[in-house]
VEXDREN-2710 file (C-alpha; in Angstrom, 1 decimal):
% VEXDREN-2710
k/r/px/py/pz
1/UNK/3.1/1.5/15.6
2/UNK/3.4/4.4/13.1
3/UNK/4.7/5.6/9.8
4/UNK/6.1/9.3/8.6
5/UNK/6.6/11.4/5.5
6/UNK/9.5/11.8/2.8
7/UNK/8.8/15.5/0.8
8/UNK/9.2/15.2/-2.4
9/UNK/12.4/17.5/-4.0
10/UNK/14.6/19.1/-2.3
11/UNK/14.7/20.6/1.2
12/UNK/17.2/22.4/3.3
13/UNK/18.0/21.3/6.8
14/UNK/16.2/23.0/9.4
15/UNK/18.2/26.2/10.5
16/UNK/17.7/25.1/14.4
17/UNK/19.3/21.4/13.6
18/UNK/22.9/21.6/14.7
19/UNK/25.3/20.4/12.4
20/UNK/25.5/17.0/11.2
21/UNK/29.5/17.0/12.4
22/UNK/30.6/18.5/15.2
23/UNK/34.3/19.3/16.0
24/UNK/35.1/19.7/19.7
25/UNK/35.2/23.5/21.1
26/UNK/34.9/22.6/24.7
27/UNK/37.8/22.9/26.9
28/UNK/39.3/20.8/30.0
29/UNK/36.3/19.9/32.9
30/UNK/35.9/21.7/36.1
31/UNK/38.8/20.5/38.6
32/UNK/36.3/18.7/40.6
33/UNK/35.3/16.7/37.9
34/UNK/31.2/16.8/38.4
35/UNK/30.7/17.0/34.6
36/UNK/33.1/14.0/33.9
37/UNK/30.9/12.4/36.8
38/UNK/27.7/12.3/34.8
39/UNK/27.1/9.8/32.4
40/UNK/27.0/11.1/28.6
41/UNK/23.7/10.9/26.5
42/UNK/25.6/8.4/24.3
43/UNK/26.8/6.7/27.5
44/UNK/22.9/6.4/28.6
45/UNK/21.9/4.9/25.1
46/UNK/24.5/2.3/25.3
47/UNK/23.4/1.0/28.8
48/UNK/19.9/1.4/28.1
49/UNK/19.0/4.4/30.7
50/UNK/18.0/7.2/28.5
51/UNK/14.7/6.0/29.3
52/UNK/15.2/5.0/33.3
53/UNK/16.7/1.9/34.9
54/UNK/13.3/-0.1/34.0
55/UNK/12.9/-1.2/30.7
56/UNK/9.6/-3.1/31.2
57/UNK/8.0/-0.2/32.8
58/UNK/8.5/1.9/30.1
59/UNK/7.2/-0.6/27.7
60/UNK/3.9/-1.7/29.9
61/UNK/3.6/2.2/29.5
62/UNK/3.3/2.3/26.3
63/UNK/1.5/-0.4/25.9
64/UNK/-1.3/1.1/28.1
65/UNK/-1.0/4.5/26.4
66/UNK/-1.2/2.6/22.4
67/UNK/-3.9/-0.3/23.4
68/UNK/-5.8/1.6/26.0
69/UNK/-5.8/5.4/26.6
70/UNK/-5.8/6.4/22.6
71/UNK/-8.9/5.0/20.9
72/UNK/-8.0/6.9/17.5
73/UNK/-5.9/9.5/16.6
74/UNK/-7.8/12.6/17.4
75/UNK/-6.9/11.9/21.0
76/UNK/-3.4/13.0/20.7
77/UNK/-2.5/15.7/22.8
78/UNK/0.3/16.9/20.0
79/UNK/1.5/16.7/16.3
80/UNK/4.5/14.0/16.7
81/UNK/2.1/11.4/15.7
82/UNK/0.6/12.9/13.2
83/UNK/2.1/12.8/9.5
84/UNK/3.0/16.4/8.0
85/UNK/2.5/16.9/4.6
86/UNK/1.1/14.6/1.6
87/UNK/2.3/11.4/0.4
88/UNK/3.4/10.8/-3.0
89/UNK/1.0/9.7/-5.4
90/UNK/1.2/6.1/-5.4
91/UNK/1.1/6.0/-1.7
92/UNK/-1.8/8.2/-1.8
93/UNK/-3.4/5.5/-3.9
94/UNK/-2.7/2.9/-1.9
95/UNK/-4.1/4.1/1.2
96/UNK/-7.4/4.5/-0.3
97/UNK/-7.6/0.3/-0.3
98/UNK/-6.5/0.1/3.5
99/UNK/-9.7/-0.3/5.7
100/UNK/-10.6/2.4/7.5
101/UNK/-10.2/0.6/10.8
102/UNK/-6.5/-0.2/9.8
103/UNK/-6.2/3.9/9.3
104/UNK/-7.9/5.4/12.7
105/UNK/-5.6/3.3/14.8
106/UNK/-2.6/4.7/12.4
107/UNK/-0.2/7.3/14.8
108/UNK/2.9/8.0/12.5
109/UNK/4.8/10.8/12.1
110/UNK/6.5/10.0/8.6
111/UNK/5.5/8.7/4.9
112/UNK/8.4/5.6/5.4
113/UNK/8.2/4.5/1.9
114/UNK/10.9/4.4/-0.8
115/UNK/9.4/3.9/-4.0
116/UNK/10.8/1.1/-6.3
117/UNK/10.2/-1.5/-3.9
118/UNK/8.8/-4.2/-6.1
119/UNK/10.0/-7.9/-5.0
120/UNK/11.8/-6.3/-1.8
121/UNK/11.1/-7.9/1.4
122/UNK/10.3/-5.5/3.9
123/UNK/10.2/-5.0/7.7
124/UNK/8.0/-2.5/9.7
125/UNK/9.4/-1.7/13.7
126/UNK/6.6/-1.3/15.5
127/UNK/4.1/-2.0/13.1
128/UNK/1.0/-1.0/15.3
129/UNK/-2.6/-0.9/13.4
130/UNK/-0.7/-2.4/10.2
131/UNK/-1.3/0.6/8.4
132/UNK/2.3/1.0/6.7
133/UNK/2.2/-2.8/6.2
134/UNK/-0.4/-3.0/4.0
135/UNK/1.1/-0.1/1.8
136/UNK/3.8/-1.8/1.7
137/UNK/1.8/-5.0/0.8
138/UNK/1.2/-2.9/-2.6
139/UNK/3.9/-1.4/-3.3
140/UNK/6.2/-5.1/-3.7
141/UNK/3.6/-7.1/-5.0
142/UNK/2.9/-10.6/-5.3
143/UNK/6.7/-11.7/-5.1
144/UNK/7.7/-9.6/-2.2
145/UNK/6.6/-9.7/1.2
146/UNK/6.1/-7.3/4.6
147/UNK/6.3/-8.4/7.9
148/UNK/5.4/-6.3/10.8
149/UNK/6.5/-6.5/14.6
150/UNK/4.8/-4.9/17.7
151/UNK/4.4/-5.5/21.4
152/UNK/0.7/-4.1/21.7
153/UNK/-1.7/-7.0/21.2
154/UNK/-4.7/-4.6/20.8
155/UNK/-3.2/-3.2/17.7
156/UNK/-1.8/-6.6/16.0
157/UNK/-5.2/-7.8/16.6
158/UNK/-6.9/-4.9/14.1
159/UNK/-3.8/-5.5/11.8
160/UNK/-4.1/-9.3/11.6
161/UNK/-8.2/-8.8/11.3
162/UNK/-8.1/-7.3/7.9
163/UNK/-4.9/-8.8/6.5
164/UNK/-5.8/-11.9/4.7
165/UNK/-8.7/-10.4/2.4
166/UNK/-6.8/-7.4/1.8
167/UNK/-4.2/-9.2/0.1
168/UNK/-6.3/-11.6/-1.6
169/UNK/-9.2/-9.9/-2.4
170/UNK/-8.4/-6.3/-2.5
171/UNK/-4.9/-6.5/-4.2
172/UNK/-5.7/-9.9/-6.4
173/UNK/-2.6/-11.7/-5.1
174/UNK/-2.7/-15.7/-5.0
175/UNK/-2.0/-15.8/-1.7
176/UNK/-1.2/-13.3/1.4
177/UNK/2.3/-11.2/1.2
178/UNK/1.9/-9.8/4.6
179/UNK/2.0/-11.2/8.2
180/UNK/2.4/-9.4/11.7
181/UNK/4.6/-11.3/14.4
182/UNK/4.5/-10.2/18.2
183/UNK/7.5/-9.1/19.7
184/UNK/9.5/-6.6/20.9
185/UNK/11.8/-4.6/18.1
186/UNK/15.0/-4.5/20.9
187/UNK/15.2/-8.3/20.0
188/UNK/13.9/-9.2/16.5
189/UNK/15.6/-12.9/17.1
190/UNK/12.9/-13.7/19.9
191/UNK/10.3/-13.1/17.4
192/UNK/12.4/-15.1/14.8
193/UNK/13.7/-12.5/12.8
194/UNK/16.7/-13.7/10.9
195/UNK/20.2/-12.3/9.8
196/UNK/20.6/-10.8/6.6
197/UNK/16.7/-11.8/5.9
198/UNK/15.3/-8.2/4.9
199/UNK/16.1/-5.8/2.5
200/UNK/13.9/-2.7/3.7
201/UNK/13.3/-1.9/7.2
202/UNK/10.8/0.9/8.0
203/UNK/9.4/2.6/10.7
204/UNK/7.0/5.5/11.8
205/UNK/7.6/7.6/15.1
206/UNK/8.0/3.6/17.0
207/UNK/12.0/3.9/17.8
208/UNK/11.8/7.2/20.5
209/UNK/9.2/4.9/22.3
210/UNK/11.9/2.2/22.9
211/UNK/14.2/2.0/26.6
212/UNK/17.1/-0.1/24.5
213/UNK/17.4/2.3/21.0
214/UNK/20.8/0.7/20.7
215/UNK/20.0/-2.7/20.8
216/UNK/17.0/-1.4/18.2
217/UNK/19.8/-0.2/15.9
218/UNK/22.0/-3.0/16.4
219/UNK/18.8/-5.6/15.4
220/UNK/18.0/-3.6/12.4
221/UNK/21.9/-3.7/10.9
222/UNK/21.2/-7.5/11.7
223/UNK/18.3/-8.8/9.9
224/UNK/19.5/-6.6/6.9
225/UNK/21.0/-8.0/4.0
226/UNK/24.1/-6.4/2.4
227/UNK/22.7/-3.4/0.5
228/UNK/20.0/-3.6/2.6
229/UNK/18.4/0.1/3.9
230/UNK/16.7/1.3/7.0
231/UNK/14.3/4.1/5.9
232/UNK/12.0/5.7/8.7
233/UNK/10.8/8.6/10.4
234/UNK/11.1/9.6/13.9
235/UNK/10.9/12.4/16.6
236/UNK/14.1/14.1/17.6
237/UNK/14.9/17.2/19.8
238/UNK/17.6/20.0/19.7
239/UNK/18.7/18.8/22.8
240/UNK/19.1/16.5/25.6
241/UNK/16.3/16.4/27.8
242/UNK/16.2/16.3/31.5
243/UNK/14.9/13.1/33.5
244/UNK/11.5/14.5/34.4
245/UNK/10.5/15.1/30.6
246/UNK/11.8/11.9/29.7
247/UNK/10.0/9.7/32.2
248/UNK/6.3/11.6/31.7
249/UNK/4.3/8.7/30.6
250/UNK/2.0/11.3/28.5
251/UNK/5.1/12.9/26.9
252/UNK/6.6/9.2/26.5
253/UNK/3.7/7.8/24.9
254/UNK/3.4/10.9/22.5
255/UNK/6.9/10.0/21.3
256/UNK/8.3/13.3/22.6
257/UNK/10.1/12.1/26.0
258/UNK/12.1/9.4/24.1
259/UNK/13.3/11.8/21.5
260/UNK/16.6/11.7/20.6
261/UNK/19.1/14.8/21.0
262/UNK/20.0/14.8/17.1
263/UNK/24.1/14.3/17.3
264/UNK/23.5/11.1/20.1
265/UNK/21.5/9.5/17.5
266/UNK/23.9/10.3/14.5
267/UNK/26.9/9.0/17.4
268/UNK/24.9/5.6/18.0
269/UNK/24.4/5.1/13.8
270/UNK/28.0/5.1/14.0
271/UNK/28.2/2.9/17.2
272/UNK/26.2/0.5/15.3
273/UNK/27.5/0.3/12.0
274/UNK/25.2/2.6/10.5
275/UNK/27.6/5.2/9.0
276/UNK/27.1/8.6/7.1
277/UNK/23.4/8.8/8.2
278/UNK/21.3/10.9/5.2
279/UNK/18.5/13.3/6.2
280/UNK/15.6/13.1/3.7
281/UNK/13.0/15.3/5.2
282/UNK/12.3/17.7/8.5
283/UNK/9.2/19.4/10.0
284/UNK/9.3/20.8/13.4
285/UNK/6.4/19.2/15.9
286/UNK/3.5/21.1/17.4
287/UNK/3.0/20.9/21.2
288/UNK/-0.9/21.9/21.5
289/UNK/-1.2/21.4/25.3
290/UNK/-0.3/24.3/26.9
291/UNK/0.5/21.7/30.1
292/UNK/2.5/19.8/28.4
293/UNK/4.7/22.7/26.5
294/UNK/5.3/24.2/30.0
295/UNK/6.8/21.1/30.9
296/UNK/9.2/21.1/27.4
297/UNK/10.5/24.4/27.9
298/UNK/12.6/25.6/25.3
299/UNK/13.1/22.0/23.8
300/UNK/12.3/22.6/20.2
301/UNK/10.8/19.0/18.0
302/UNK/11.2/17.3/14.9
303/UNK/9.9/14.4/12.5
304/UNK/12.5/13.2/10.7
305/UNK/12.5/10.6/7.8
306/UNK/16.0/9.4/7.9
307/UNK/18.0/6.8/5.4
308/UNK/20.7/4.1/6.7
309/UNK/22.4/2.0/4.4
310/UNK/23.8/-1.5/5.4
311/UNK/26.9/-1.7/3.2
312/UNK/29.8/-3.6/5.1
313/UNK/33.1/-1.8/4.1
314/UNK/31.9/0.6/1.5
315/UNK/30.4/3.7/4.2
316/UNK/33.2/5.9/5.3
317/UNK/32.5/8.4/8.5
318/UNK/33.6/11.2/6.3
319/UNK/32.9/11.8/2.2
320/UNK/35.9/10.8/0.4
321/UNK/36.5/11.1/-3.0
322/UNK/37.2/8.6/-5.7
323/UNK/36.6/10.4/-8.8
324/UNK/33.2/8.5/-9.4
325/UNK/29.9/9.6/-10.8
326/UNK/26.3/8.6/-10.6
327/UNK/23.5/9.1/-13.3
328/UNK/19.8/8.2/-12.6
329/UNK/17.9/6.2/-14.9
330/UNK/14.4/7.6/-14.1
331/UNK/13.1/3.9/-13.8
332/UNK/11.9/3.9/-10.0
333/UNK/8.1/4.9/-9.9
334/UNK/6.7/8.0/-9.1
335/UNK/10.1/9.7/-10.4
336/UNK/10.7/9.6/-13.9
337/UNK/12.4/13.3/-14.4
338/UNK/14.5/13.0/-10.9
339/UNK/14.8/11.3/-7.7
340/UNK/16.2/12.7/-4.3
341/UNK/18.4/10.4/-2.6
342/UNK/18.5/13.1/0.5
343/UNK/17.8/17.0/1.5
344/UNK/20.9/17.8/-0.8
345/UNK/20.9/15.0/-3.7
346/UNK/18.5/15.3/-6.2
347/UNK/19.5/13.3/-9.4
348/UNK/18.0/14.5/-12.3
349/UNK/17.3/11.6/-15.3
350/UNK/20.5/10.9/-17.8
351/UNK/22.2/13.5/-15.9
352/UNK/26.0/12.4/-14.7
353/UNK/27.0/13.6/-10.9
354/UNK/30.6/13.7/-9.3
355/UNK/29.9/12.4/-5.9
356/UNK/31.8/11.2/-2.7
357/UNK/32.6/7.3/-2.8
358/UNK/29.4/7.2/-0.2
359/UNK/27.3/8.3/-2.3
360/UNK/28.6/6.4/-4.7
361/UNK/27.8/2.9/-2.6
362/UNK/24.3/4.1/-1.4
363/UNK/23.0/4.5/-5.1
364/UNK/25.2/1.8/-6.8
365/UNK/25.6/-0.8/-4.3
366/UNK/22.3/-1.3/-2.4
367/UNK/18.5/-1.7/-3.6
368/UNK/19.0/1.5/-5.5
369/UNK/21.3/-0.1/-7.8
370/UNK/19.1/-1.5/-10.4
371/UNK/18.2/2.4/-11.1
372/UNK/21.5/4.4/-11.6
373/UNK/24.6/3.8/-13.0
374/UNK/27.8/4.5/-11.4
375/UNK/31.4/5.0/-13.3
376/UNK/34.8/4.9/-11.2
377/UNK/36.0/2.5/-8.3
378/UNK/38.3/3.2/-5.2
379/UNK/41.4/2.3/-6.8
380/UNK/42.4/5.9/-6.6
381/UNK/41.5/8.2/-3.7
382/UNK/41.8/11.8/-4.7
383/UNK/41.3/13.0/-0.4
384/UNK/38.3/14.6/0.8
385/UNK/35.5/15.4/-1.2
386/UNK/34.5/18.8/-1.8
387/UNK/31.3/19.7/-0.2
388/UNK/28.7/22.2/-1.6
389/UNK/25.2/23.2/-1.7
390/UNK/24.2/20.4/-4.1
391/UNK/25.6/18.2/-6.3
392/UNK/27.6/19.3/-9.7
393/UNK/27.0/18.0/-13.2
394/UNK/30.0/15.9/-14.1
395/UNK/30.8/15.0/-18.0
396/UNK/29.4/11.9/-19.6
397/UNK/32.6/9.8/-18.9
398/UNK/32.3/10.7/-15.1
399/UNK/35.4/12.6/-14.5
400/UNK/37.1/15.8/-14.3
401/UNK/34.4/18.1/-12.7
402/UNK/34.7/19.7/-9.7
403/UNK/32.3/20.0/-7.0
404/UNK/29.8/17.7/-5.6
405/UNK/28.1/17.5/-2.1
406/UNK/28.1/14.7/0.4
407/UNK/27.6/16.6/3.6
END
């Protein structure tokens, strides 16, 4: 149903995230064993309760919320839906073509849209109004395609509406690259979704709206293919929240009671298979309705464009090093001095970087890999790689300098 931003350069981490690892501080439970009682947030996700015992409820809520209550986006009753910031350029450029319904049924939080994308084929969760879709129509061209998925047949019809002429009359193609399934995105095989049959998923501010975000995460490592990437922004919190916030249909359908508490989500990427998640951009959330920020308390927001890579055997849960370095070509679009794989890896063009063996998959062995070079293999493991601030220039045969950052 929506779409978020990625800022351009480099940005530090909120200072009111927690850490991206935690080590444990906490000492034995209470004799009576209350806290052990109560099931973990990770526990909840994994059964499918974060959200309450009813799935279906929470979904015919939203569905009423998205196809009935909202008419356009001025209706919100906060910023979570609402996209922070400017897109790049050629995003910019290509929103200027999407009809203008398409756009005032749009509810994103993010700008989900790696550039370079030419020939990929491409998945949106929750594609709502279509708007990201037909972006994404542009940006791979004739010879790749974009499918989008949603539940809320008010929005698929506007997306489907303008689809056809968009492609072949607005863009020139021969024939439409873009078409817009029903379904839910807890089971992409119901709406005959494939394995391995996508190389880009993305998704704006859709996955906190989900009761099942595991079975969301275990789809999406599915349907991608090796090297494959799941690039999307969501709403996250700096904290667990209780039942009553969770289950308010208002804060539910403005993608605030769903949020994740940051480390559950980075645990179930690792459930999944989705290690060594990568932060590309934050921006905390506005709550406008004083109501509605009574209710929130303390709970602090955030949109979050986030990057998992699908690459079997190659992602380790910690940065190890292997003595390998990257350099960026400056071929992907939009980024001919320097591209920013994350908040802490910018890769200047002809540049060489020592980085972790992570790193090291993510630009060499997925999509990305057309647009950087990479020297050194994991034949010889040198133990953990040194973190830092940002990443350190290595010499042009890709070894001896220290430094680096991964974390």
């Amino acid at each position: 149903m929506h779409a978020r931003l990625a800022a351009a350069g480099r940005s530090p981490p909120s200072p009111s995230f927690p850490a991206r690892r935690l080590m444990s501080c906490c000492g034995p439970k209470a004799a009576n064993g209350a806290a052990a009682a109560a099931p973990s947030g990770i526990q909840e996700l994994l059964t499918a309760r974060q959200l309450g015992e009813d799935a279906q409820a929470v979904r015919d809520s939203v569905k009423e919320y998205y196809g009935e209550v909202l008419t356009t986006s001025d209706d919100l009753k906060t910023s979570a839906c609402c996209t922070t910031g400017a897109p790049p350029p050629l995003v910019r450029d290509a929103l200027k073509k999407v009809p203008e319904e398409v756009k005032a049924k749009y509810y994103g939080c993010g700008s989900p849209f790696p550039m370079g994308i030419d020939g990929l084929r491409v998945l949106d969760l929750g594609s709502g109004s279509g708007r990201d879709c037909y972006v994404c129509s542009a940006l791979v061209g004739q010879q790749g395609s974009v499918t989008g998925i949603d539940m809320t047949l008010a929005q698929l019809e506007v997306a489907r509406k303008h689809a056809d002429e968009y492609c072949t009359k607005t863009l020139g193609y021969a024939s439409p690259n873009m078409r817009f399934v029903e379904g839910t995105i807890e089971d992409l095989a119901a709406a005959g979704i494939a394995d391995a049959s996508v190389d880009l998923i993305i998704s704006n501010c859709v996955i906190n709206l989900s009761p099942d975000k595991a079975a969301v995460l275990r789809e999406a490592y599915r349907v991608l293919a090796p090297g494959g990437e799941m690039y999307f922004s969501d709403v996250y919190c700096d904290r667990r929240l209780p039942t009553e916030v969770r289950t308010h249909p208002v804060l539910l359908g403005e993608c605030l009671g769903g949020a994740l508490y940051i480390q559950d989500f980075i645990r179930l990427c690792g459930q999944v298979g989705f290690l060594d998640p990568r932060t590309l951009s934050s921006a905390e959330i506005e709550v406008r309705d004083k109501e509605l920020k009574a209710l929130l308390g303390e709970a602090r927001f955030y949109s979050v464009t986030y990057r998992l890579f699908k690459l079997p055997d190659a992602i380790e849960t910690l940065c190890e090093d292997y003595g390998q370095a990257c350099k960026y070509k400056g071929t992907i679009p939009g980024h001919p001095h320097s591209y920013q794989l994350d908040d802490h890896h910018t890769f200047n063009v002809g540049k060489w970087y020592e980085v972790c063996g992570n790193s090291a998959a993510m630009v060499g062995d997925s999509w990305l890999g057309r647009h950087f070079e990479v020297v050194g293999d994991r034949s010889t493991h040198y133990g953990l790689f040194a973190c830092g601030p940002a990443p350190t220039a290595a010499p042009a045969d890709g070894a001896g300098a220290p430094g680096g950052a991964c974390c």
